[in-house]
C-alpha positions as a LaTeX table, in Angstrom:
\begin{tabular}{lrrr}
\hline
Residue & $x$ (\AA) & $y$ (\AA) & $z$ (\AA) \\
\hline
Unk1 & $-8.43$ & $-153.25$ & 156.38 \\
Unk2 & $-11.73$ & $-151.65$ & 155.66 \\
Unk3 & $-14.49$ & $-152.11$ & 153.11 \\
Unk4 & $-15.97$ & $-148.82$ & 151.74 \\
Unk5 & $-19.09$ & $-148.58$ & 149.35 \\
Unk6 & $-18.54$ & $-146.54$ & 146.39 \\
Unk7 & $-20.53$ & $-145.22$ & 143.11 \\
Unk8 & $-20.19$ & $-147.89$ & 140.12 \\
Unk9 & $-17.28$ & $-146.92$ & 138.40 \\
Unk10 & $-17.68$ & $-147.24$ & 134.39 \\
Unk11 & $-15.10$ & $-145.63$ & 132.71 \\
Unk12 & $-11.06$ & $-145.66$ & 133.63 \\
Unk13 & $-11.58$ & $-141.75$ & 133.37 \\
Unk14 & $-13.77$ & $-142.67$ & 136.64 \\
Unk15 & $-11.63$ & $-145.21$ & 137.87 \\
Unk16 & $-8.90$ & $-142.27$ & 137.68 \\
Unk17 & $-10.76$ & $-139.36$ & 139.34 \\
Unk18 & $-11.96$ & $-141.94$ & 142.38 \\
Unk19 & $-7.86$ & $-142.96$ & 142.94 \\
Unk20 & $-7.00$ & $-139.29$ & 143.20 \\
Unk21 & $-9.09$ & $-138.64$ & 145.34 \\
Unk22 & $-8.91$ & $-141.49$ & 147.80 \\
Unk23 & $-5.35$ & $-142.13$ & 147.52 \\
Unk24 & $-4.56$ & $-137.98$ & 147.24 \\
Unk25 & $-2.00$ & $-138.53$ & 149.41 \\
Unk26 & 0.46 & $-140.18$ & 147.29 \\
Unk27 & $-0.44$ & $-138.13$ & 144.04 \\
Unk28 & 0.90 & $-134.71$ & 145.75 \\
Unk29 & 5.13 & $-134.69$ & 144.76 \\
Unk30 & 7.30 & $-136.75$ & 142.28 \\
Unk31 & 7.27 & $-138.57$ & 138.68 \\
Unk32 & 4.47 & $-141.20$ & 138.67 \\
Unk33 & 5.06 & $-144.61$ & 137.03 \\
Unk34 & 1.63 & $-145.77$ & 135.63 \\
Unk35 & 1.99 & $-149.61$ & 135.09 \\
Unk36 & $-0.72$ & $-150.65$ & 132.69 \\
Unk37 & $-1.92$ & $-147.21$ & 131.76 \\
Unk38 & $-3.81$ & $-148.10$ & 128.67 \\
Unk39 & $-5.20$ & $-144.36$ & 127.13 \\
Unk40 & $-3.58$ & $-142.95$ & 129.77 \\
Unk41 & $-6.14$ & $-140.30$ & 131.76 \\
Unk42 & $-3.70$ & $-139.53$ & 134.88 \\
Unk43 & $-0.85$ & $-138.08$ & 132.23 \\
Unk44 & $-3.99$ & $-135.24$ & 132.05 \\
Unk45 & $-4.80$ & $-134.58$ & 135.65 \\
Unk46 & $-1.40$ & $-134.80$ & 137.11 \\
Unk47 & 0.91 & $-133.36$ & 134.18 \\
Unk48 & 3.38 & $-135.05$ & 131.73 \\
Unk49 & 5.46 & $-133.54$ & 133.45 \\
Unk50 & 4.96 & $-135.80$ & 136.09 \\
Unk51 & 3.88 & $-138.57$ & 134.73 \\
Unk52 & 5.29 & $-141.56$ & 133.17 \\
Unk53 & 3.11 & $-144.61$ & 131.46 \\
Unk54 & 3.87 & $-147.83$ & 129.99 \\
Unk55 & 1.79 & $-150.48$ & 128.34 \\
Unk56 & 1.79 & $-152.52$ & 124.92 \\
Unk57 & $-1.25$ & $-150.63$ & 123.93 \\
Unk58 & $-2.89$ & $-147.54$ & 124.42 \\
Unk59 & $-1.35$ & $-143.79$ & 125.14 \\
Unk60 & 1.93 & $-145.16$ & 126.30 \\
Unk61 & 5.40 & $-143.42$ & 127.02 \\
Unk62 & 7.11 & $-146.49$ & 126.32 \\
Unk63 & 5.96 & $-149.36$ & 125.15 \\
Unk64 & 6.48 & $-152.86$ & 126.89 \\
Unk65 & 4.48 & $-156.62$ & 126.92 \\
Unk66 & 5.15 & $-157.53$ & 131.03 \\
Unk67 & 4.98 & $-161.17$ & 130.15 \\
Unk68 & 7.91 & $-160.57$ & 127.96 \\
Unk69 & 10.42 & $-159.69$ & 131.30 \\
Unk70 & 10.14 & $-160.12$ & 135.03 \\
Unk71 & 12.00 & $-156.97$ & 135.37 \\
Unk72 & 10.73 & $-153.69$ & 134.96 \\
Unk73 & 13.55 & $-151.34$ & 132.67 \\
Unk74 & 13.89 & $-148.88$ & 135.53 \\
Unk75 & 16.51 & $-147.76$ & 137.97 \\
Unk76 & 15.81 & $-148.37$ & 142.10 \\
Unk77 & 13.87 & $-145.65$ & 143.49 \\
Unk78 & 13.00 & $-144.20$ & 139.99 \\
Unk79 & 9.61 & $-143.34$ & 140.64 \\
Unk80 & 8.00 & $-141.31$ & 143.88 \\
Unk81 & 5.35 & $-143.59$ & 143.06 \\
Unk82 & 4.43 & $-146.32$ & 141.10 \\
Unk83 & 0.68 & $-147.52$ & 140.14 \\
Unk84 & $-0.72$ & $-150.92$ & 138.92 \\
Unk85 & $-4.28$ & $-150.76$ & 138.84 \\
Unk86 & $-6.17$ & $-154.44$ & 137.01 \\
Unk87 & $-3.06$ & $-155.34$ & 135.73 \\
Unk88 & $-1.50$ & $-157.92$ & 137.97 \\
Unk89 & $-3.96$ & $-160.36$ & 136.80 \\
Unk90 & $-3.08$ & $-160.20$ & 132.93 \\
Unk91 & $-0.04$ & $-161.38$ & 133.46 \\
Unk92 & 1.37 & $-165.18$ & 134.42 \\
Unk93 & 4.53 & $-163.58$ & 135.71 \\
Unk94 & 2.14 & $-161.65$ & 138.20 \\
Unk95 & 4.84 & $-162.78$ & 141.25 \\
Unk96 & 7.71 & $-161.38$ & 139.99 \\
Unk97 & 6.38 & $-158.16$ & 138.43 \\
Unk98 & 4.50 & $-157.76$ & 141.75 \\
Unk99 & 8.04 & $-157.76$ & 143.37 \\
Unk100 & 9.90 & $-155.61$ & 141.31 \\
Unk101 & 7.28 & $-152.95$ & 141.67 \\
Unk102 & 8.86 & $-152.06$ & 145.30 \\
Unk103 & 12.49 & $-151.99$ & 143.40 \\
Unk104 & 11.81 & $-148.83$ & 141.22 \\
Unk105 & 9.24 & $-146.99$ & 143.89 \\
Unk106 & 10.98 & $-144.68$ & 146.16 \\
Unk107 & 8.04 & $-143.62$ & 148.26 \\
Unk108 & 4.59 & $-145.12$ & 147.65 \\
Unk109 & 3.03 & $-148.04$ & 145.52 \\
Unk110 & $-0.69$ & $-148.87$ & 144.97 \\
Unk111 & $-1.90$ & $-152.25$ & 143.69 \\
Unk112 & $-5.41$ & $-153.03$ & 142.69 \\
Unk113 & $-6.85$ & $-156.53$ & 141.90 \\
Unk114 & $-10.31$ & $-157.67$ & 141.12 \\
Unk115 & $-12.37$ & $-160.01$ & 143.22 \\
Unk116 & $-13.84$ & $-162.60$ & 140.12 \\
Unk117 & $-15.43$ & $-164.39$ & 142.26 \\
Unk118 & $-18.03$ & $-161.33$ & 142.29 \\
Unk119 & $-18.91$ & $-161.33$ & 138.31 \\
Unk120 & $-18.89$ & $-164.49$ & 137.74 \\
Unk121 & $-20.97$ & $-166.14$ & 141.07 \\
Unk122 & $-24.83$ & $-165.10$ & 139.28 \\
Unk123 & $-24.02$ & $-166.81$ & 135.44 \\
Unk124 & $-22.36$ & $-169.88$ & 137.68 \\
Unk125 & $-25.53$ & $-170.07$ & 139.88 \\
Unk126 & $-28.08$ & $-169.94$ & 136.52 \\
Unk127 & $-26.18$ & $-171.90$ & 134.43 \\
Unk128 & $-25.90$ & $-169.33$ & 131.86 \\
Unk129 & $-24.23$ & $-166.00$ & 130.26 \\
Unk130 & $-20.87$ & $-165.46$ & 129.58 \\
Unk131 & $-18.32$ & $-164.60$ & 132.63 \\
Unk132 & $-15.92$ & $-161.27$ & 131.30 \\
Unk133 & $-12.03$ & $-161.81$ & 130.53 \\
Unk134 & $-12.17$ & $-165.72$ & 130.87 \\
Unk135 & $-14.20$ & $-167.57$ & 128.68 \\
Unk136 & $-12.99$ & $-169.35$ & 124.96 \\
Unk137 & $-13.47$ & $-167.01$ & 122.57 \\
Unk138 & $-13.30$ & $-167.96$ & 118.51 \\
Unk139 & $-10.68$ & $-165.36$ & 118.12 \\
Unk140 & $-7.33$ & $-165.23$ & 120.44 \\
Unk141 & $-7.89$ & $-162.28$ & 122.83 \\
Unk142 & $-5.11$ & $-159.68$ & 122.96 \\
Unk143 & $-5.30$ & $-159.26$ & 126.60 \\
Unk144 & $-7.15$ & $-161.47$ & 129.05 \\
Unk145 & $-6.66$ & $-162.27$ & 132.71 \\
Unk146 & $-5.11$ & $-165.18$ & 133.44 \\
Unk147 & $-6.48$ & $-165.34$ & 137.67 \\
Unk148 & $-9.12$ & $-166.40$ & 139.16 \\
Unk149 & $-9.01$ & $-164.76$ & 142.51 \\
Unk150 & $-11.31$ & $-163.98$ & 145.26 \\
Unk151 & $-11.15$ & $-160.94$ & 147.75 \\
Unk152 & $-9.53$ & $-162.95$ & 150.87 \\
Unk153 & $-6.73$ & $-164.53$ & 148.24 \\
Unk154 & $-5.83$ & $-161.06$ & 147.39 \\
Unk155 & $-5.59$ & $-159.70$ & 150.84 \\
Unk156 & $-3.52$ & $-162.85$ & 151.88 \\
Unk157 & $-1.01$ & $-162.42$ & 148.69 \\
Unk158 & $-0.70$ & $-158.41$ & 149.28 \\
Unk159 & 0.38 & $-159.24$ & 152.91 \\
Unk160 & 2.66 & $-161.96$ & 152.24 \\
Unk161 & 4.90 & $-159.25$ & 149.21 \\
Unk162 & 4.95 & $-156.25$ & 151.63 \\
Unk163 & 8.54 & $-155.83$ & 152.41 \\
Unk164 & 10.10 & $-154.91$ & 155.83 \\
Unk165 & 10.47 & $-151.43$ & 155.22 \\
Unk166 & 6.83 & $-150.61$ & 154.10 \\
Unk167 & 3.13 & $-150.00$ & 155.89 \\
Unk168 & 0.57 & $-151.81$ & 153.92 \\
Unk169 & $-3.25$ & $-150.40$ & 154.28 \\
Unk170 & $-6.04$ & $-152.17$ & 152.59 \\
Unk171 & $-9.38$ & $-151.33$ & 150.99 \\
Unk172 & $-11.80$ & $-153.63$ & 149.72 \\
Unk173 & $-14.32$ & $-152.13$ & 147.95 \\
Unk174 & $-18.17$ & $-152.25$ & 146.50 \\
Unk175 & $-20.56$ & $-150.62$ & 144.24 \\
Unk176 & $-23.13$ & $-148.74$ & 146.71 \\
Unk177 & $-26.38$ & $-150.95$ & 147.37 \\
Unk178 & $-29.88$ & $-149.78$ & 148.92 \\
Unk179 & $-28.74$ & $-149.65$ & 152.56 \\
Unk180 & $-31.21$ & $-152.58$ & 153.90 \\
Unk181 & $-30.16$ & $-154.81$ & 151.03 \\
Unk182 & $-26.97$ & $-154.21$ & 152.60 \\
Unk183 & $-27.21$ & $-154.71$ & 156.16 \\
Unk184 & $-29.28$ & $-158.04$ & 155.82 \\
Unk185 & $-26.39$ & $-159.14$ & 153.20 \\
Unk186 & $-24.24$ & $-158.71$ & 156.16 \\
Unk187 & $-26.34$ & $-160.33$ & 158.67 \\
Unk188 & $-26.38$ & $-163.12$ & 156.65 \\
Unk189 & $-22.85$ & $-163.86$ & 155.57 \\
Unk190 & $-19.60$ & $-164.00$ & 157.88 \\
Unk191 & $-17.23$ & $-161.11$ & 156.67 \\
Unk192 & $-14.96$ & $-163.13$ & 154.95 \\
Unk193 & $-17.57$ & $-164.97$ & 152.83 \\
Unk194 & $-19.36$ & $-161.10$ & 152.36 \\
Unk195 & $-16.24$ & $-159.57$ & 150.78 \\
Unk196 & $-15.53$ & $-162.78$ & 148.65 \\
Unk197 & $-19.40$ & $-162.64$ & 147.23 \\
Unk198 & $-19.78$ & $-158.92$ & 146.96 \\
Unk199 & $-15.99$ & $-156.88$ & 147.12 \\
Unk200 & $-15.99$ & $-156.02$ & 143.75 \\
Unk201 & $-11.70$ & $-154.69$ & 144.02 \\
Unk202 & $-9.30$ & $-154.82$ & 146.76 \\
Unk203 & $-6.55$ & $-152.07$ & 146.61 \\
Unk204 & $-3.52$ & $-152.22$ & 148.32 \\
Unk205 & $-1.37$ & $-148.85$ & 149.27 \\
Unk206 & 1.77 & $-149.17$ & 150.39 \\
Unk207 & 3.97 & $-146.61$ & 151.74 \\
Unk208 & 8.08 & $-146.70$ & 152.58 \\
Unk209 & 9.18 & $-146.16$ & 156.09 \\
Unk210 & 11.52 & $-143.42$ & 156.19 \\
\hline
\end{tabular}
């Protein structure tokens, strides 16, 4: 497991440049299954050809609500590789879509969950300000998450679904910080405490034994 600093990441154009070029490894051969794809930037930088998305909005290839099924509509070992970047924790079937993401993935998966303990720890601590995709809004949201999670619970729950047959390697990371700010952060919290206050995603890549 490691924990990497990184540039703030704004857009999912950003979000989508950063994965393939991190995670180029698993981007290189095969038809892609984008779960969650919203607009849909990877169909563009990989090729349609390659490239497969499904949501119930946004630039889809076909459209699907998770919550609706536990199962994805896919054959075993469709997909050289399947993504599901913040999506997991929109949904409160998470377990059993989390599971059938190894059935259709021939080769390798990546997973990404926030940590909300990160943007939600300053309003808790003044009392004030409004903490993003939780909340009661006057008007029913069409998408919202639906877990509270810190860092460590997400580590401990992609451990516990990696099948047999797969390597798991995790990255937990941050938005980059003024390098003392940093280091005294560190000094001052255990590691496990650290990542829960400041990991802002932990991503988990998981790749098939052959």
């Amino acid at each position: 497991m490691k924990l990497i600093s990184i540039h703030p990441i704004r857009t999912r154009k950003d979000r989508t440049e950063w994965l393939l070029h991190h995670f180029k490894d698993i981007f290189k051969r095969g038809v892609l299954l984008d779960v969650g794809c919203a607009d849909a930037p990877l169909r563009n930088m990989i090729g349609k050809d390659r490239y497969f998305g499904i949501d119930f909005l946004g630039n889809y290839d076909l459209k699907i609500n998770l919550e609706n099924s536990n199962k994805l509509p896919f054959k075993k070992n469709e997909f050289e590789t399947t993504i599901c970047i913040e999506v997991l924790e929109h949904l409160d079937n998470l377990h059993a879509i989390a599971n059938d993401l190894f059935r259709v993935t021939k080769s390798h998966l990546l997973i990404s969950l926030p940590n909300s303990w990160r943007d939600s720890r300053i309003q808790i601590k003044r009392g004030k300000g409004v903490i993003g995709h939780y909340g009661l809004p006057i008007t029913k949201p069409l998408d919202r998450h639906k877990w509270f999670i810190n860092t460590q619970e997400a580590v401990l729950f992609f451990q516990k679904i990696k099948p047999k047959n797969y390597q798991l390697e995790i990255t937990i990371t941050e938005p980059k910080r003024f390098f003392m700010k940093k280091l005294l952060r560190s000094l001052w919290y255990s590691p496990q405490a650290y990542q829960n206050k400041f990991g802002q995603t932990v991503w988990a890549k998981y790749s098939k034994i052959k």
